[in-house]
C-alpha positions in Angstrom: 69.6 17.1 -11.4 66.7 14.9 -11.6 63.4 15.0 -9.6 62.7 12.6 -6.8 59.7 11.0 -7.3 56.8 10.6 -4.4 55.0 7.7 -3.0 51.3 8.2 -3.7 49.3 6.5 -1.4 45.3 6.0 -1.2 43.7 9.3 0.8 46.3 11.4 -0.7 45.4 14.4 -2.7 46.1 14.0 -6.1 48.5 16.4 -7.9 47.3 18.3 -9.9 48.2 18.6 -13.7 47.9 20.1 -17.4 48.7 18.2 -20.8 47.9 18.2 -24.1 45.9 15.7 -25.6 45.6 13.9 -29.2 41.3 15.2 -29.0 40.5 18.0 -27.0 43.5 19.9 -26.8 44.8 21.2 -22.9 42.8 19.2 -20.4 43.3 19.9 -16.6 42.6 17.6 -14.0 41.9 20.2 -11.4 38.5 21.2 -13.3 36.8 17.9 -12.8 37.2 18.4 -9.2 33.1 18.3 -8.3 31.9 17.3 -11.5 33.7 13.6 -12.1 35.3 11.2 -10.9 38.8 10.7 -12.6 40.3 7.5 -13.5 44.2 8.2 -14.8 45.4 5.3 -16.5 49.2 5.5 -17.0 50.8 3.3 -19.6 54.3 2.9 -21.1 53.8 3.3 -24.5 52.0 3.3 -27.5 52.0 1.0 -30.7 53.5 -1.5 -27.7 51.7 -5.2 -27.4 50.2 -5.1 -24.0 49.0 -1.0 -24.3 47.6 -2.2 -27.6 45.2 -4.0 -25.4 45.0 -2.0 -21.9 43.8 0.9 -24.6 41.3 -0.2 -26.8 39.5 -2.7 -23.6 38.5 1.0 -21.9 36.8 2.1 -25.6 34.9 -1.5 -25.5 33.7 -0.6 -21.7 33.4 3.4 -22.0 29.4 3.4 -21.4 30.3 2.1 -18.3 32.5 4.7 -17.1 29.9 7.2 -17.9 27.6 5.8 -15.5 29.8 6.0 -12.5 30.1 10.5 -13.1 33.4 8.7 -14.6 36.2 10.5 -17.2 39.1 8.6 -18.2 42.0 10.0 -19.1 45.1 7.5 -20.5 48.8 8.9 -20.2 52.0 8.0 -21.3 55.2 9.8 -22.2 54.5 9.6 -26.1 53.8 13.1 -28.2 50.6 14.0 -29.6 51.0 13.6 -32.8 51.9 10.2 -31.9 48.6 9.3 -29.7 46.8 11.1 -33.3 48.2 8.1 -35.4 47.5 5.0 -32.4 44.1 6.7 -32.0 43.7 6.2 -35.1 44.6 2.8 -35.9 41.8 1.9 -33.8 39.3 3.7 -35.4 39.3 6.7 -32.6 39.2 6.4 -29.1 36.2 8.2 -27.3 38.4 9.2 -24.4 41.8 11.7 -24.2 45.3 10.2 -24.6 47.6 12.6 -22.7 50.8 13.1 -23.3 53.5 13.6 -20.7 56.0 14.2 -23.5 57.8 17.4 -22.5 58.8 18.3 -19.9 59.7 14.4 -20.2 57.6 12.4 -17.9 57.0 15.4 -15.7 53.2 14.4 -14.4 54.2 10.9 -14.3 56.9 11.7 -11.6 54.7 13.8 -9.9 52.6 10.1 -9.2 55.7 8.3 -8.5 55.3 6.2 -11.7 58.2 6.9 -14.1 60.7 4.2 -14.4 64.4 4.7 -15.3 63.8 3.8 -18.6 62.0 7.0 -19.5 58.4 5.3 -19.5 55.9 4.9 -17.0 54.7 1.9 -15.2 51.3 0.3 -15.9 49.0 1.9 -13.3 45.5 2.9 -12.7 44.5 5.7 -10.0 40.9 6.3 -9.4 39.7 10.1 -8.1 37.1 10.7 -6.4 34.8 14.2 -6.8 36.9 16.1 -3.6 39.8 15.3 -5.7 41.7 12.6 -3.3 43.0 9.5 -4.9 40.8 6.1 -3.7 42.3 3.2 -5.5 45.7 2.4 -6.8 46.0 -1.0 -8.9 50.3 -1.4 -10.2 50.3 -4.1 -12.2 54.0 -5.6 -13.8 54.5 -3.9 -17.6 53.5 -7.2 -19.2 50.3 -7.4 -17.5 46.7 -6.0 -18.3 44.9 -3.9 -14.8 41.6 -5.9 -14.0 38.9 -3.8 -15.7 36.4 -5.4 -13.2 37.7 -4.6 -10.6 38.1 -1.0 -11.8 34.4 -0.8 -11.6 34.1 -2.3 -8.7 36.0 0.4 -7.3 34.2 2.9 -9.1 30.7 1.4 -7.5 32.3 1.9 -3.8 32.5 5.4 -4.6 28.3 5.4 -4.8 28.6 4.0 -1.3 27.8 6.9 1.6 31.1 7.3 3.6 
């Protein structure tokens, strides 16, 4: 029996998660709550074209997150030792690739962004220090999320409510 998936939506909590990672081992979103903000970056796959580009654009810009209270985390539905070898055919990555390997595509359900295919759509979720999810950019497989406007979003989060 398979798992429906939910609709995520902006002011939503998000849901909380544990995976493995090809750098620091278990990481757990829940204990950022208060100290960052979170930007989850889910991709389809690596040693594909388009993540081969999505991935190392956040390494080029990773100052930046940094000075927005800012960890990035990058997921898709490949093993560890598999985000080890991409990781490393771009010299190391400064940031964790998680993997959402086994149970398969378990978190990326959770966040409503597995396809039928087994892999998970190209989508960024930015979240905020109380933990609730402020910006949700989808953007088609073949297509690269607008870094820009990424920080954009992250500088709206400086704003007082």
């Amino acid at each position: 029996m398979t798992k429906k998936q939910v609709e995520l939506k902006v002011g939503d909590l998000a849901p909380d998660f544990t995976l493995n990672t090809h750098n620091e081992g278990e990481l757990n979103l829940a204990w950022y709550q208060g100290r960052k903000n979170v930007v989850l970056a889910f991709y389809p796959a690596d040693w594909t074209p388009v993540c081969a580009t999505q991935v190392p654009s956040y390494q080029e810009v990773h100052n930046r997150f940094e000075e927005y209270d800012c960890q990035l985390l990058c997921i898709s539905v490949d093993s560890v030792p598999c985000h080890i070898a991409w990781a490393k055919s771009f010299g190391g990555l400064s940031f964790p690739l998680m993997s959402d390997f086994w149970p398969h595509g378990e978190v990326a359900r959770k966040y409503g962004v597995l396809m039928g295919t087994g892999y998970t759509e190209r989508v960024v979720f930015l979240i905020d220090m109380k933990g609730a999810i402020r910006w949700i950019q989808r953007v088609h497989p073949a297509e690269l999320p607008d870094n820009e406007e990424l920080f954009r979003q992250l500088a709206k989060l400086r704003e007082p409510q």
